[in-house]
N, C-alpha and C positions, 0 to 999 in steps of 0.2 A: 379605535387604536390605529395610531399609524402604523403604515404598510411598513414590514420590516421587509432589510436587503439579507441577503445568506450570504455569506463569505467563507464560511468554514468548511468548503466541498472535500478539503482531505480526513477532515474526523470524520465525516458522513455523508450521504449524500440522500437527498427527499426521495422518496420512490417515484417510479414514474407511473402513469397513468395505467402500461401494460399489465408494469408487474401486479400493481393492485385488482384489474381484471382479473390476471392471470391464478394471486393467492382467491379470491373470492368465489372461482369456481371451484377450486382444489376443497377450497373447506368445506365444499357439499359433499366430498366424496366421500363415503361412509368404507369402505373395505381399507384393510390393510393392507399392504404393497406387497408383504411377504407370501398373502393367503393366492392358493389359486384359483378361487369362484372369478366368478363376474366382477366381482365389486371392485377385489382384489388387482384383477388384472387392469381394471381403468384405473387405480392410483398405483400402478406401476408404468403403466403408460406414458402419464404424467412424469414421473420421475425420469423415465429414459430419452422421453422426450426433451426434458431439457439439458438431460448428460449429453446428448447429441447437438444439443446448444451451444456449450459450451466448451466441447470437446475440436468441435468446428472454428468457433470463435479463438481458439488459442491453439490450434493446428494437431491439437492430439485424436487418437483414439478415444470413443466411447467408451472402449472397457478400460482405458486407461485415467479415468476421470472417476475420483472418490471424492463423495459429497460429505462433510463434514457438519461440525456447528459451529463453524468460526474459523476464519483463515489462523489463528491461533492454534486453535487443532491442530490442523493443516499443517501449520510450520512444526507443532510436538511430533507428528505422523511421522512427516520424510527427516526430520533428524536426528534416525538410527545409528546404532552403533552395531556391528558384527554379524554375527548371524540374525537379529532382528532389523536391519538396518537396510535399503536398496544393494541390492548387488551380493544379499548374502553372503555377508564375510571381506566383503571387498575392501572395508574400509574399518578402522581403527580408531581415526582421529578427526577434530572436526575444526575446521577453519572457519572464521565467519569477522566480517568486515565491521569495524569498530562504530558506524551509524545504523546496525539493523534495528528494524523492531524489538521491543524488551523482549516478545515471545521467540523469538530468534536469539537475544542474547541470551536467554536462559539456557539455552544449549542442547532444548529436546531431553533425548535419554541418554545423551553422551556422559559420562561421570567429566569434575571439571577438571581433574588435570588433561583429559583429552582433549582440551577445546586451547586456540589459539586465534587470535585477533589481526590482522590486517588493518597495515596503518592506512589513514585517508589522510592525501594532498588536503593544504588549503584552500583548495579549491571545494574542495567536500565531495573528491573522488574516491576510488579504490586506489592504492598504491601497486601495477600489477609487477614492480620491480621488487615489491616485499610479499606479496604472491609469489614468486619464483622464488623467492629466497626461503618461505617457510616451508612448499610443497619438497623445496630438495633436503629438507634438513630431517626427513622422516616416512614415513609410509605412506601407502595412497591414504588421500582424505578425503572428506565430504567436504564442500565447500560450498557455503551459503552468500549470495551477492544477491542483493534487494534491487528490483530491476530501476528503481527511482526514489530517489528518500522522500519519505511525507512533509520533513520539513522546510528543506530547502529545494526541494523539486529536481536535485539532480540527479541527471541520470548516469547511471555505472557502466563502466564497462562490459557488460556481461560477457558479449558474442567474445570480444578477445579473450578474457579471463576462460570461457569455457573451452579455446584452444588450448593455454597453459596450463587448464586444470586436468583437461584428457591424454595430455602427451605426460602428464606424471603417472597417470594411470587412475585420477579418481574422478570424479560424481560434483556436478554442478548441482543445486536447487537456488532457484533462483525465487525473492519474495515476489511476485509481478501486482500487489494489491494494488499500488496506486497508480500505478504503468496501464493498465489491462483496463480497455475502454477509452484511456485517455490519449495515448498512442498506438498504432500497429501497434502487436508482441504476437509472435511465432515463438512454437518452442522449439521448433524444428530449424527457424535462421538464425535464434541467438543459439542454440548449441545447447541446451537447459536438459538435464536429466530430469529435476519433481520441479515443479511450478506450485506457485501458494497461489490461490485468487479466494477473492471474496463477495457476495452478493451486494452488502452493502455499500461501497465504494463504487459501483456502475450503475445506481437505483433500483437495486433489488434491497430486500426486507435485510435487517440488522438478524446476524445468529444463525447465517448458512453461511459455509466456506468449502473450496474444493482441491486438490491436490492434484495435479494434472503429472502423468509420468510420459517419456518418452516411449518410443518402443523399443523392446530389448529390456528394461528395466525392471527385474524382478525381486524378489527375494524380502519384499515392506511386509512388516507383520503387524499386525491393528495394536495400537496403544488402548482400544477398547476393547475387550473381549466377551464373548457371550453366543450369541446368532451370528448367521450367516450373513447377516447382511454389508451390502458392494460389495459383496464377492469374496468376502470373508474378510476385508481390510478396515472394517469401522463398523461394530455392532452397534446396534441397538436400532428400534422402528426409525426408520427416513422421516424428516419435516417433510412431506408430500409437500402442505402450501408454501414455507421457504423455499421452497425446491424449486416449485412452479415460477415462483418471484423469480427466483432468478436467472430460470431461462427465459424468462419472458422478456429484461432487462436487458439482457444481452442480445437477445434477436432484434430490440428495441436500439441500443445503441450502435453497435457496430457497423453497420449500412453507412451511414456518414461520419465515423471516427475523424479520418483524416482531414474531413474538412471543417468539422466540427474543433478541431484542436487548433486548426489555422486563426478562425474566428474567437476563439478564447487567447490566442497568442494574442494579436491585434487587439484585445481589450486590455490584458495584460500590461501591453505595453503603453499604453496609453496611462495606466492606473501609476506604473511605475513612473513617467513623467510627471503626472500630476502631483505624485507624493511629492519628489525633487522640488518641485516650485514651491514649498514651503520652506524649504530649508536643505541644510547637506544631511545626507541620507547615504546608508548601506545598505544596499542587495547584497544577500550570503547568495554565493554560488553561480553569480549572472557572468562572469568570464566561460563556464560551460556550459552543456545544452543542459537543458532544465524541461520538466512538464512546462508544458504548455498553458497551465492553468495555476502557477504557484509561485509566490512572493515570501520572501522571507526577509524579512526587513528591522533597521532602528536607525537613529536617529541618536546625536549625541544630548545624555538627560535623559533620555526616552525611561518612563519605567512602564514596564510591559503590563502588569497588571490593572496599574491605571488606566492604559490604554486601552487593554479590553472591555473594560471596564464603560469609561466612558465614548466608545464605539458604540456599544451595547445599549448605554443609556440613549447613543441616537438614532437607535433603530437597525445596528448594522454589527450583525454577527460576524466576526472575527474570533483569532486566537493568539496565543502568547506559546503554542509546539502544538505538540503532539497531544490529540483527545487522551490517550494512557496516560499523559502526565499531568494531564490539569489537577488545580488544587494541591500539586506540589511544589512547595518555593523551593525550587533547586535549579540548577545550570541546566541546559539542555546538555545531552551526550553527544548528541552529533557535531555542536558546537564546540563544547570544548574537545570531541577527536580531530577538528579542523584546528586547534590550535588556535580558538579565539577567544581573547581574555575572558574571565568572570563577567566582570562589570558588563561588557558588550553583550554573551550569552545570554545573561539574564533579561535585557533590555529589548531579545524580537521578539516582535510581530507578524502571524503568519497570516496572510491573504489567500484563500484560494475560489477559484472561480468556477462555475458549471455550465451547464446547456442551457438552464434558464436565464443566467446573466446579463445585464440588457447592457446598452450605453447610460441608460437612466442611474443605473445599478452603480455603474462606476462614479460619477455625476454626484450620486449621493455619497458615496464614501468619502471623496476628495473632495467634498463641499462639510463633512464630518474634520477630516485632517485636517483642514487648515483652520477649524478654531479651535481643534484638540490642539494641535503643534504650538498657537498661539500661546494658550495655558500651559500645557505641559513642560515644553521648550522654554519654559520663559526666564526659569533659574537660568540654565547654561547660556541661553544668550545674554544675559545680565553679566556671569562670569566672564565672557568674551569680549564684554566692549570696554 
C-alpha cells in the first residue's frame, strides 16, 4: 500500500512514541488511584504526575487542573450558571462567540435564553466592539472565546477580550484545544479564568480532556456526581493510562513548541503557494494571524466533498471542517458567522500540518492538486473562457 500523507492534524493527531510508552506502562498498573495501599498510590502517582504536566505546560496550578473524558466535558464542566457555575453566583448569563466548538455552542448548563452570541469580522475574528456592547447591556457573564478556531486557524483575541470581560466584572473560559501545543498559551498572559485542553490534539490518546482554572477561581460543581474523585469536581475512577498519554505528550511537545511552529509555518506557506499555481484560490482568515499549521481553502467550482474525496483516493488525508461535522452536508458555521456565501462555505478544504510533516509531505499533496484542480476545476474554467 502506498505510503499515505496525514493532513488532518486538527481533527486529530497520531500519538507520539511517549505517550504510547507512557499508556503501556500505566496499564500494568493494577491498584485503583482512589485506594491507599501500594498499588493504589503508584496509579495515583501516575495521575498527578502528569496533572503536574500539564498544569506546568499551561501556566496553572496542579490542584487547579481537572482531568476529564473529553475537552467536550471540559467545556460542559466550566460552563456553569449560578451557584453551580466558577465564581458561585457570580455570573447569570453566558456569552460565547458565534465560531465555537458545537460543545461550546450548546451552552454547557446555561438554560438558552441565558446564552448570547458575539458577532465575528470577516476576517473570522471576535468582534470585541460587540463584546462591549453585550457585556454592558446586562449582568456579569461568563464568556467563552476559543483560543484559535479549528477551521480556519485564527486566532482570537483572548488577552484583550479578557480585559473587557473583567472590567465588567465576569469570567473568561477560553477553548485553548487547538492553540495548546501548537503555540505558547499561558493562562496567566492571556488573562483566561477555565481553560478547555485535550490529549488528543498534542498526541496524547483520543477520550482524555482537562479544564485548567486560574487561581482565585472557585465555586465549579462537577456535572458528574458520585466519588470524590479531582477533588470532588468529576466523579467517577480516572483513565490512569489516558491520563498517563497525556502527560507524557506534553512533556513530549512543549520543549520545542515555538520553534516547532516556525518550521510548520514555513511548510504552510509554501503548500499555500503551491495550491495558488494551480489556479485562483481562497485562504479564509490569511489577512490575520492564524495556527501555524492550518489552511482553509476553495477554489472557484471546488466541490469539497469531491475533493476529499479524491485527496484520499491519492493517498493524502484532508478534510472539508471540522471532524464534529463530517458526513454532514451543511454549510460550515464558522463560515457562514464570517459572512461567507453558501456556495463558497460549502466548497473548503481544510489542510492541517504536524511535527511529522516533511517537505516530501507537502511535494505529495501539491503534486495531488494539480491533477485534482485539473478535473475538478474544469467546469468553471470552461465557464470562464
Amino acid at each position: 500500500m502506498l505510503d499515505r500523507v496525514y493532513l488532518d492534524w486538527n481533527a486529530t493527531t497520531p500519538l507520539r512514541p511517549q505517550a504510547v510508552e507512557a499508556m503501556a506502562a500505566a496499564w500494568q498498573l493494577p491498584g485503583n488511584p482512589s485506594s491507599v495501599h501500594a498499588e493504589g498510590r503508584q496509579a495515583r502517582r501516575v495521575i498527578e504526575d502528569a496533572r503536574s504536566a500539564v498544569a506546568e505546560a499551561v501556566g496553572a496550578l496542579p490542584r487547579n487542573v481537572v482531568f476529564t473524558s473529553s475537552g467536550t466535558e471540559a467545556n460542559a464542566l466550566a460552563l456553569s450558571p449560578g451557584p453551580h457555575g466558577a465564581g458561585g453566583g457570580l455570573v447569570q448569563r453566558l456569552l460565547i462567540s458565534a465560531v465555537e466548538h458545537a460543545s461550546v455552542l450548546a451552552g454547557g448548563r446555561f438554560p438558552a435564553e441565558a446564552i448570547g452570541k458575539i458577532r465575528i469580522t470577516r476576517a473570522g475574528v471576535v468582534d470585541l466592539d460587540d463584546l462591549r456592547r453585550l457585556l454592558a447591556a446586562g449582568s456579569p457573564a461568563l464568556v467563552s472565546i476559543m483560543a484559535a478556531n479549528n477551521e480556519t486557524g485564527a486566532l482570537q483575541p483572548v488577552r484583550e477580550a479578557a480585559a473587557i470581560v473583567h472590567a465588567a466584572g465576569g469570567l473568561l473560559h477560553v477553548d485553548a484545544i487547538q492553540a495548546f501545543g501548537k503555540i505558547p498559551f499561558d493562562i496567566n498572559v492571556v488573562g483566561a479564568d477555565l481553560v478547555t485542553l485535550s490529549a488528543h490534539k498534542i498526541g496524547g490518546p483520543k477520550g482524555v480532556g482537562a479544564l485548567a482554572m486560574a487561581e482565585g477561581v472557585s465555586g465549579l460543581e462537577p456535572v458528574l456526581r458520585g466519588g470524590g474523585q479531582e477533588l470532588g469536581r468529576r466523579a467517577g475512577t480516572e483513565n490512569v493510562a489516558g491520563i498517563a498519554g497525556f502527560g507524557a505528550a506534553v512533556r513530549a511537545a512543549m520543549p520545542g513548541c515555538e520553534a516547532e511552529a516556525a518550521r510548520v509555518e514555513d511548510l504552510r506557506g509554501r503548500l499555500e503557494r503551491g495550491l495558488r499555481q494551480a489556479g485562483r484560490l481562497t485562504v479564509f482568515s490569511e489577512e490575520v494571524p492564524r495556527l501555524p499549521n492550518t489552511t482553509l481553502f476553495t477554489a472557484p467550482g471546488l466541490q469539497a466533498e469531491t475533493a476529499v474525496i479524491g485527496f484520499d483516493l491519492a493517498g493524502i488525508a484532508v478534510s472539508s471542517g471540522s471532524a464534529c461535522s463530517s458526513g454532514k452536508v451543511q454549510p460550515s458555521h464558522v463560515l457562514q458567522a464570517m459572512g461567507i456565501a453558501q456556495e463558497l462555505g460549502q466548497s473548503a478544504v481544510r489542510l492541517s500540518l504536524g511535527w511529522s510533516t516533511s517537505e516530501a509531505d507537502i511535494d505529495r499533496c501539491l503534486e495531488a492538486w494539480r491533477k485534482l484542480s485539473g478535473i475538478l476545476l474544469k467546469g468553471e474554467r470552461r465557464n470562464t473562457t
